[in-house]
KEKE-3310 file (N, C-alpha, C; in steps of 0.2 Angstrom, whole numbers, plus 5000, padded with zeros to 4 digits):
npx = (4320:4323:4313:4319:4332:4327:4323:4335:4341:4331:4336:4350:4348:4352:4363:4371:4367:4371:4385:4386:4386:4395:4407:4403:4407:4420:4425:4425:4436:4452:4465:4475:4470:4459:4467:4475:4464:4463:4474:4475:4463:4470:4479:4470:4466:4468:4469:4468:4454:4456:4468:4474:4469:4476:4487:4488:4483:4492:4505:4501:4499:4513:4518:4526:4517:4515:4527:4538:4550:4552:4555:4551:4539:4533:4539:4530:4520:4513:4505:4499:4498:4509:4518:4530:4524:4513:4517:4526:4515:4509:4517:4521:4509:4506:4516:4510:4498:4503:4506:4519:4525:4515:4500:4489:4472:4458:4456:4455:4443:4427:4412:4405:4400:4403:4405:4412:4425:4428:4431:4442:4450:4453:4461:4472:4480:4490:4486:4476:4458:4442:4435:4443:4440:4428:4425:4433:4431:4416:4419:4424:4413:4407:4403:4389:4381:4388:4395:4406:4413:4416:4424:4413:4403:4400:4396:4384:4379:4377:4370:4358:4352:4356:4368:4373:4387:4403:4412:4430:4435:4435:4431:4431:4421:4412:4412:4405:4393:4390:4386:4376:4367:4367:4362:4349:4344:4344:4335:4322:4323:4320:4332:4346:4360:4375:4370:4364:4379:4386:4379:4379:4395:4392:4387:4394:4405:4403:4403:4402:4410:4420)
npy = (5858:5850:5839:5832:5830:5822:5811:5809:5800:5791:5783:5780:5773:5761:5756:5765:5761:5749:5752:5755:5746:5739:5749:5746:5731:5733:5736:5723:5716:5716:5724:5729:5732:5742:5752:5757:5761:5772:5780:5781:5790:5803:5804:5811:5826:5840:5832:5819:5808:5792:5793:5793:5782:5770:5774:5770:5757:5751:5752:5746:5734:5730:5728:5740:5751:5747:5742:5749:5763:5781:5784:5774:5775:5786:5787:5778:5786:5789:5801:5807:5823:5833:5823:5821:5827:5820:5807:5807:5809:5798:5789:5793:5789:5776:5774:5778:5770:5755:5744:5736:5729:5727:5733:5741:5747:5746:5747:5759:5763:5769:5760:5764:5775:5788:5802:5806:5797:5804:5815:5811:5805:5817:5825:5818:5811:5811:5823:5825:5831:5837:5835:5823:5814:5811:5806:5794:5785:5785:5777:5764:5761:5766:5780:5784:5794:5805:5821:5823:5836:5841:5850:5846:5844:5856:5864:5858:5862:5876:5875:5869:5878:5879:5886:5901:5903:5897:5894:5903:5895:5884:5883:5874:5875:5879:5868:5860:5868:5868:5856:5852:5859:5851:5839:5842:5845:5832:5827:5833:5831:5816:5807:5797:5804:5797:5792:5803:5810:5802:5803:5818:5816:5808:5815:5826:5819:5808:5796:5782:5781:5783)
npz = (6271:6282:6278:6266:6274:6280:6271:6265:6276:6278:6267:6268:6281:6284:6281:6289:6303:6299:6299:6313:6321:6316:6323:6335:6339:6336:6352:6356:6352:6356:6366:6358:6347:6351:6353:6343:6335:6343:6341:6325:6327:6334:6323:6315:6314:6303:6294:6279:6285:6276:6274:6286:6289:6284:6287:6298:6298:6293:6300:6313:6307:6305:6317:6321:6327:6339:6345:6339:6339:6338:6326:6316:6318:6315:6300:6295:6294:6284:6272:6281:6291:6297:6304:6312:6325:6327:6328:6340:6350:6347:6352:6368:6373:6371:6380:6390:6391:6395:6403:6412:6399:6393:6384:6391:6387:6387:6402:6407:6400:6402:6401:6404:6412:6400:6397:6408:6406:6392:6397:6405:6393:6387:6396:6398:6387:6374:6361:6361:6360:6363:6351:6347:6355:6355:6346:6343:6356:6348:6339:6344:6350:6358:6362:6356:6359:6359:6351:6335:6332:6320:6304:6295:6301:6306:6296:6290:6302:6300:6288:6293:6301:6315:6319:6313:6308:6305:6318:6321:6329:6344:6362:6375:6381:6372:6364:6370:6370:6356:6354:6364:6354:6344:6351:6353:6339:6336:6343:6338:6325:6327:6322:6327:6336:6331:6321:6313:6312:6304:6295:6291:6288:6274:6267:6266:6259:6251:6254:6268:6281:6293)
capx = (4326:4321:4309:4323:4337:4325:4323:4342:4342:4328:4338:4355:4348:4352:4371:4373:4366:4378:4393:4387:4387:4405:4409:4401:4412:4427:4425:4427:4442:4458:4468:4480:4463:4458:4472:4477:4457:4467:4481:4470:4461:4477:4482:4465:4466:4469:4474:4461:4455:4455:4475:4475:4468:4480:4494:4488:4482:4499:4511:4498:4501:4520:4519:4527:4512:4515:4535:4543:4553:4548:4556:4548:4531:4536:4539:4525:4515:4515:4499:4498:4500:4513:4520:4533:4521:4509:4521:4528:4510:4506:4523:4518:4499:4507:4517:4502:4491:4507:4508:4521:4525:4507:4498:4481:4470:4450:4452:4452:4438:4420:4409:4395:4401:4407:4405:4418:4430:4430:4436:4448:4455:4455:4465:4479:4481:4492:4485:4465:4454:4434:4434:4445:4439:4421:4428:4436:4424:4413:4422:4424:4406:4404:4400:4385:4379:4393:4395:4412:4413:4421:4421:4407:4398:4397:4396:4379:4377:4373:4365:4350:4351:4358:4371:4375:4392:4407:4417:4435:4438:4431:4436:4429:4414:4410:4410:4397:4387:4388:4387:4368:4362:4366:4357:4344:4342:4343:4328:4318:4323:4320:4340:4352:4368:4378:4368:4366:4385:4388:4374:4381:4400:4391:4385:4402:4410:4400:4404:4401:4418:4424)
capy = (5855:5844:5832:5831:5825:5811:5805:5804:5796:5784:5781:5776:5769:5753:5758:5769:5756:5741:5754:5757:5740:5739:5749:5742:5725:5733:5734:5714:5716:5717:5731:5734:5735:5749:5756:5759:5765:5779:5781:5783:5799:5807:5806:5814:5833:5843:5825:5813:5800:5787:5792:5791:5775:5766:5773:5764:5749:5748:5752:5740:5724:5725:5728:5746:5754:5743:5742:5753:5769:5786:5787:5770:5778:5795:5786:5774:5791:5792:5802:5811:5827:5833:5815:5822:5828:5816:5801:5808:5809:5789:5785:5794:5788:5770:5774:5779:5763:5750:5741:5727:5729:5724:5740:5741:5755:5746:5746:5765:5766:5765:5762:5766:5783:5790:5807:5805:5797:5807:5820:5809:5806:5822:5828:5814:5808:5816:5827:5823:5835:5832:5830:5817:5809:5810:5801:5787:5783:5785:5773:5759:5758:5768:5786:5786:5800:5812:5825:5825:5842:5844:5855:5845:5845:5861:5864:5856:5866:5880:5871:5866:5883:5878:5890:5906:5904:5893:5899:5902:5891:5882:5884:5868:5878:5882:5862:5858:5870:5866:5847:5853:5861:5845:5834:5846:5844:5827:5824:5837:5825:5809:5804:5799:5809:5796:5791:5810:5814:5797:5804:5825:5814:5806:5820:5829:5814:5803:5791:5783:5781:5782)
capz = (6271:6285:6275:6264:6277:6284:6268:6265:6282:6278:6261:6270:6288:6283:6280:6294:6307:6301:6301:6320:6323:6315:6329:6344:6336:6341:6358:6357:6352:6360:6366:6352:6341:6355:6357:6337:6334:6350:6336:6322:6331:6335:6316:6310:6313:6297:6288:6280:6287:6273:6275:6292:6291:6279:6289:6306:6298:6291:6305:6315:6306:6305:6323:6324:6331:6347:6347:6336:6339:6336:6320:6313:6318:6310:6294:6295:6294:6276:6270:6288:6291:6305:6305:6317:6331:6330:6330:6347:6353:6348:6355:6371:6373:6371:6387:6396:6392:6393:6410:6413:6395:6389:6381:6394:6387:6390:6408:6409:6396:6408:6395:6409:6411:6396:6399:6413:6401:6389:6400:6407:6388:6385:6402:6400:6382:6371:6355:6361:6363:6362:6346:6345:6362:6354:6338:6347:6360:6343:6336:6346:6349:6365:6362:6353:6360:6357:6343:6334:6329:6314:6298:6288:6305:6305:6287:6291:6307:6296:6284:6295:6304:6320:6322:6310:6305:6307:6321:6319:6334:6349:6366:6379:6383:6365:6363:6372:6368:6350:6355:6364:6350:6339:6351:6353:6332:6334:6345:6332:6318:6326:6321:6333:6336:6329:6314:6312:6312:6298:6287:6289:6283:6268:6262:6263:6255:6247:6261:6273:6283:6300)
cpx = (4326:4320:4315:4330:4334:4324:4329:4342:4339:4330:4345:4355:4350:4361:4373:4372:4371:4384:4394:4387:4394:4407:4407:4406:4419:4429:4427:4432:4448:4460:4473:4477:4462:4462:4476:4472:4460:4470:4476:4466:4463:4477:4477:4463:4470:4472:4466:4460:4455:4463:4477:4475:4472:4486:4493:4487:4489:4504:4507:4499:4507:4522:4521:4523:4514:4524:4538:4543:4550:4551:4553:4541:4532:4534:4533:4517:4512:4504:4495:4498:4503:4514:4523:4528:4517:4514:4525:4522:4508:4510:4521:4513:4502:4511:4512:4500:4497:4510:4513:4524:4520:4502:4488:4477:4461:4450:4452:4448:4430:4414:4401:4396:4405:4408:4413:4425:4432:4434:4443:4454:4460:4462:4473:4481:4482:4488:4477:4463:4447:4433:4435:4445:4432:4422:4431:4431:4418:4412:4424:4417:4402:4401:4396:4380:4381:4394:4401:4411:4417:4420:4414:4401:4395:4396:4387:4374:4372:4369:4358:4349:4353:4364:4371:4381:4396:4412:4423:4439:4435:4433:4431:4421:4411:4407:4405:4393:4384:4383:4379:4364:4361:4363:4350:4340:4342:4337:4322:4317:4322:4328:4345:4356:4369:4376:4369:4375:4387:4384:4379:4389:4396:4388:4390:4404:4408:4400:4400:4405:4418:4426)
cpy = (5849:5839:5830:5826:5820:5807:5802:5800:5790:5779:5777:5775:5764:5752:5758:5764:5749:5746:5754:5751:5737:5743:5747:5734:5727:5732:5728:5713:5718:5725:5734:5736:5742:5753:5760:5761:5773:5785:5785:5790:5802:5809:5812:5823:5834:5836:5822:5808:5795:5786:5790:5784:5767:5765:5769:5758:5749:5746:5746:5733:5725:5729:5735:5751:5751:5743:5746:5760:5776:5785:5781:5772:5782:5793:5780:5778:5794:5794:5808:5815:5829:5826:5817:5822:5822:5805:5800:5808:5801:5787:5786:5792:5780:5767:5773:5773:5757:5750:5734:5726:5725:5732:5736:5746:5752:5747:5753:5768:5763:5766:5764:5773:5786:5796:5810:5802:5798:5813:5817:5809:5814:5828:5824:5811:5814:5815:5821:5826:5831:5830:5824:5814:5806:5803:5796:5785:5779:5778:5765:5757:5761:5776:5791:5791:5805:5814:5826:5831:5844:5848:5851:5844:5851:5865:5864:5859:5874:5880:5874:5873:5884:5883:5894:5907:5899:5896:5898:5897:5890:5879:5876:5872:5879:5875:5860:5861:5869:5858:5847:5855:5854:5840:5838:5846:5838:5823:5828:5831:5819:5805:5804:5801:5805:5795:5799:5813:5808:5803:5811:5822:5811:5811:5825:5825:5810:5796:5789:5777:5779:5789)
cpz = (6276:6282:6272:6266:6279:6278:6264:6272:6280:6271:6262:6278:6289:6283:6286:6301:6305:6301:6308:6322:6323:6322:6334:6342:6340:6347:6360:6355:6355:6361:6363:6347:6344:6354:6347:6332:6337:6343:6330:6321:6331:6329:6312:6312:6309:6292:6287:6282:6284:6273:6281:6294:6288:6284:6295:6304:6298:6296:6311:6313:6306:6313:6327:6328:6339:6349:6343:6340:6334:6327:6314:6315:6313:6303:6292:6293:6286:6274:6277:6289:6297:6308:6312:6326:6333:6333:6338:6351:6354:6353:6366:6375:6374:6378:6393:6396:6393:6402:6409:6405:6392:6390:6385:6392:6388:6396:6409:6404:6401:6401:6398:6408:6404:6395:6401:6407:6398:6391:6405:6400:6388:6389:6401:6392:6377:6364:6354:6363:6363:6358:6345:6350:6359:6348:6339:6352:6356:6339:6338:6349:6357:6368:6357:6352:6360:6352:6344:6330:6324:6308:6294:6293:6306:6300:6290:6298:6306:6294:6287:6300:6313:6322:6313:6305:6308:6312:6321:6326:6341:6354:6371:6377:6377:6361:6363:6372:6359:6351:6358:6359:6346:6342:6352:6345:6331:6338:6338:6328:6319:6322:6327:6332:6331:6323:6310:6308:6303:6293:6285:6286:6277:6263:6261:6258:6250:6250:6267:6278:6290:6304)
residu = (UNK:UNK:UNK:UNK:UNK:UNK:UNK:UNK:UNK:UNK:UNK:UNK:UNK:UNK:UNK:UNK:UNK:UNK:UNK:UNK:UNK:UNK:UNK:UNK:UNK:UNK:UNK:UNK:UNK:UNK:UNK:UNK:UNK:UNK:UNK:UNK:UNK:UNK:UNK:UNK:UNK:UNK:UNK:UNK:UNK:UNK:UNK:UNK:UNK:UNK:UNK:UNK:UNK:UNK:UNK:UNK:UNK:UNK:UNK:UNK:UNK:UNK:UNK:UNK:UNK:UNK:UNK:UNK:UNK:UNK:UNK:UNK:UNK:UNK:UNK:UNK:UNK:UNK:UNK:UNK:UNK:UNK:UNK:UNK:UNK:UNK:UNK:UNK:UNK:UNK:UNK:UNK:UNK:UNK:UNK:UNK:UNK:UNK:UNK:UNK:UNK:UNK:UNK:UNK:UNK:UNK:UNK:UNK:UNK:UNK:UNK:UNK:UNK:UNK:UNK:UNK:UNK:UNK:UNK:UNK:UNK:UNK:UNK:UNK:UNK:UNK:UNK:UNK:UNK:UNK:UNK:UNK:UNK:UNK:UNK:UNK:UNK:UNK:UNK:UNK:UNK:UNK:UNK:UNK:UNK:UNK:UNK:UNK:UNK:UNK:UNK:UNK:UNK:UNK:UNK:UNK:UNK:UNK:UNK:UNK:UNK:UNK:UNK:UNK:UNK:UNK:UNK:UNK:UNK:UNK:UNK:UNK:UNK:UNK:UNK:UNK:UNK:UNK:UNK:UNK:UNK:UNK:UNK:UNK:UNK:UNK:UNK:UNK:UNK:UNK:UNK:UNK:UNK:UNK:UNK:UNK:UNK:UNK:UNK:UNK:UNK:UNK:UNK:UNK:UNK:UNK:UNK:UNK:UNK:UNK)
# end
């Protein structure tokens, strides 16, 4: 089953490295770019992300994401699941990063320590855990070493015999011990985490996404 995953790897390395590249780009970009990648993460527990992604582009260009009211987020959530909560979370999280009325959220990203970061996300940022600390970080091009631990990670986790079963739920500690085992399978295989984590989504999806 090994030789098999490295020569899907070595059949879409060429993908997977310019999408990782795509994220390291954003980091150059501004902080409503950042800060609507933030958003984006929020929206994606039990929801898809190709809907997730619609609905942030959307509310992002006609500026809601940045100034409107909960209920013009709310409704801008179309395809979302749990619009209501999460809308109170973006609205929230925009609080947090918005100094002077100008939404600041790179200066409390270190892209040296990200470790540190991600624990800070997760401690102050509403509707983040690690997943979705791992998945943003991931995503703007800074937490290439972090496992997003989601179902088709672990789907894959099984797979490749890394853990036994999926567990019906995953407390901090539980995290990062998954999160070792996956880098601990990614030195084995010669794949890094993140290429790793795109390749285990395209073989759920047929994608290769975000």
């Amino acid at each position: 089953m090994i030789r098999q995953l490295k020569a899907e790897y070595a059949a879409k390395r060429n993908k997977i490295r310019k999408r990782l590249r795509d994220f390291r780009d954003v980091w150059k970009e501004d902080d409503h770019r950042i800060f609507a990648e933030l958003s984006f993460c929020v929206c994606t527990p039990q929801s898809k992300a190709v809907y997730c992604d619609k609905a942030i582009s959307r509310i992002a260009e006609n500026k809601v994401l940045f100034k409107g009211d909960i209920e013009h987020i709310r409704a801008g959530l179309r395809g979302v699941r749990f619009p209501n909560n999460k809308a109170r979370y973006i609205l929230e999280n925009r609080l947090i990063f918005t100094k002077k009325g100008v939404i600041r959220i790179k200066e409390k990203i270190d892209i040296n320590d990200i470790v540190s970061t991600r624990s800070w996300l997760v401690a102050n940022v509403k509707g983040i855990g690690l997943k979705e600390a791992s998945h943003f970080l991931r995503n703007i091009g800074a937490g290439e070493d972090l496992a997003i631990i989601d179902v088709h990670v672990l789907k894959n986790m099984v797979r490749y015999g890394m853990i036994e079963d999926i567990p019906k739920s995953i407390s901090e500690k539980r995290y990062l011990f998954l999160e070792g085992l996956i880098r601990e399978f990614s030195k084995k295989t010669d794949i890094p985490m993140a290429d790793l984590d795109l390749l285990f989504w395209s073989a759920e999806t047929g994608e290769i996404f975000k």
